[in-house]
N, C-alpha and C positions, 0 to 999 in steps of 0.2 A: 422942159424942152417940148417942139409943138412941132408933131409933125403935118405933112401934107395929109389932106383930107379929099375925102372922093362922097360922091352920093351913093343912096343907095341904088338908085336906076343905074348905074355908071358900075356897079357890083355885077347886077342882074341883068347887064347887056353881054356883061365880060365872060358870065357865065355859059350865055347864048352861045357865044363865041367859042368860046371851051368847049362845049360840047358839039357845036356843031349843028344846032337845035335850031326850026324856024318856025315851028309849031308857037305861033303868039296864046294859043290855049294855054298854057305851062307858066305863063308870068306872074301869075298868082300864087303856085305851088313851090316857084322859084323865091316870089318874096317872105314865103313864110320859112324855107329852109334857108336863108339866110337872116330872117330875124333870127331864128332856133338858135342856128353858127352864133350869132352876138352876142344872143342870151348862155351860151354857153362859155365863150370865152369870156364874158364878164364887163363890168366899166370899171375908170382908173375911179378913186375917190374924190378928182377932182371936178366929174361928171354930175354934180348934187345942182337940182335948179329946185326953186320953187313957187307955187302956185294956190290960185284960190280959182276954182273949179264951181260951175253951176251945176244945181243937179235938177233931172229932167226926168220926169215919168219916174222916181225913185232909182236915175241909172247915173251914174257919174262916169262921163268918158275920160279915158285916161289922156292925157294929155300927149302931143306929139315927140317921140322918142323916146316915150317912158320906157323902164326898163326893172329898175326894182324899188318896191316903195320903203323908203325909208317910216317916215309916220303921217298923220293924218288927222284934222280934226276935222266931224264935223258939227255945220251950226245952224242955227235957225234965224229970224230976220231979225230979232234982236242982238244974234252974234254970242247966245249961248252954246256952249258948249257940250252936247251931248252924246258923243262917244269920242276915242279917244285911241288911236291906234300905234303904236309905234313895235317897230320889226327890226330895229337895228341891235337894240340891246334889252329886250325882253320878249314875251310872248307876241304872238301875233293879234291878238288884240285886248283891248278890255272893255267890255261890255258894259256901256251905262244905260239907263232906260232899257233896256232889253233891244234895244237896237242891234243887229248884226249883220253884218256885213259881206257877201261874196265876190269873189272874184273871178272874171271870168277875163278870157284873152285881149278882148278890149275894153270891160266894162269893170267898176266897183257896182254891183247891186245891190241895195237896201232893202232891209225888212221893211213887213206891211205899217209896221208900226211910226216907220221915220216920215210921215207925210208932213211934220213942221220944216224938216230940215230944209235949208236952199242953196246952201253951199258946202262946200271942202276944202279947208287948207292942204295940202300937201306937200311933204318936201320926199323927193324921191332921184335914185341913177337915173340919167340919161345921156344918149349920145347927142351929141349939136346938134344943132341945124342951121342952114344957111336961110338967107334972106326971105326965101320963095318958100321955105318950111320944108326943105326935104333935108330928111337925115341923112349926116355926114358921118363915115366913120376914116378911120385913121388908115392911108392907103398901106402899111406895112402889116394890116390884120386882112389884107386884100385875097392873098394865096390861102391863108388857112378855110376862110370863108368859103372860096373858090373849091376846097378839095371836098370840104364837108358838102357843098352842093354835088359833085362829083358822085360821092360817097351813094349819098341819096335819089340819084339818079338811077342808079345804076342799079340800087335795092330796090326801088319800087317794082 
């Protein structure tokens, strides 16, 4: 079943509006407590996309509406394979070449050591996105989002 879908802008104006809020300074703080909201409540299993990613300066951005990585190769320009990560049903990674990997809020960052590497397969959750690349999520997850913004409004 599929339901009606909203963006996230369309989230973070609703919020404006909930609170009552005209301070445009806050729209940044508002899209990060509703990423938080989504990461919190989760994706369905049938939110799985996948991708082959360039890597840049040894930084791998994560793709648009990622949300949690299922696994991960990465490879060098011959398309060997030199580490190898998968988080769905084992450890969070395994270390080949000494290669290791961190994660940061937007980024996968590589060791000094992965300077062959050029790309990354990954299959990982995400919410949609519509044509123009803005994240969509499902308008009946609309109030809980809403309340957790609230929540955190209010605590700051």
């Amino acid at each position: 079943m599929s339901y009606p879908t909203i963006t996230l802008d369309e989230v973070i104006s609703a919020a404006f509006l909930r609170l009552d809020n005209e301070d445009t300074r806050d729209e940044l703080v508002f899209q990060d407590w509703v990423w938080d909201a989504l990461r919190e409540i989760g994706p369905s299993k049938t939110d799985i996309k996948s991708e082959c990613v360039s890597v840049y300066d040894l930084c791998i951005q994560k793709p648009s509406g990622f949300l949690y990585m299922l696994d991960m190769d990465l490879l060098d320009n011959m398309n060997n394979i030199h580490y190898y990560q998968m988080t769905e049903h084992s450890p969070m990674s395994n270390d080949i070449n000494g290669i290791t990997v961190a994660e940061t809020k937007e980024f996968f960052e590589l060791s000094s050591n992965a300077s062959t590497i050029t790309k990354a397969e990954m299959s990982f959750y995400c919410y949609p996105v519509n044509a123009d690349g803005e994240m969509l999520v499902e308008e009946k997850m609309k109030e809980a989002i809403l309340a957790f913004v609230d929540y955190m409004f209010v605590k700051r």
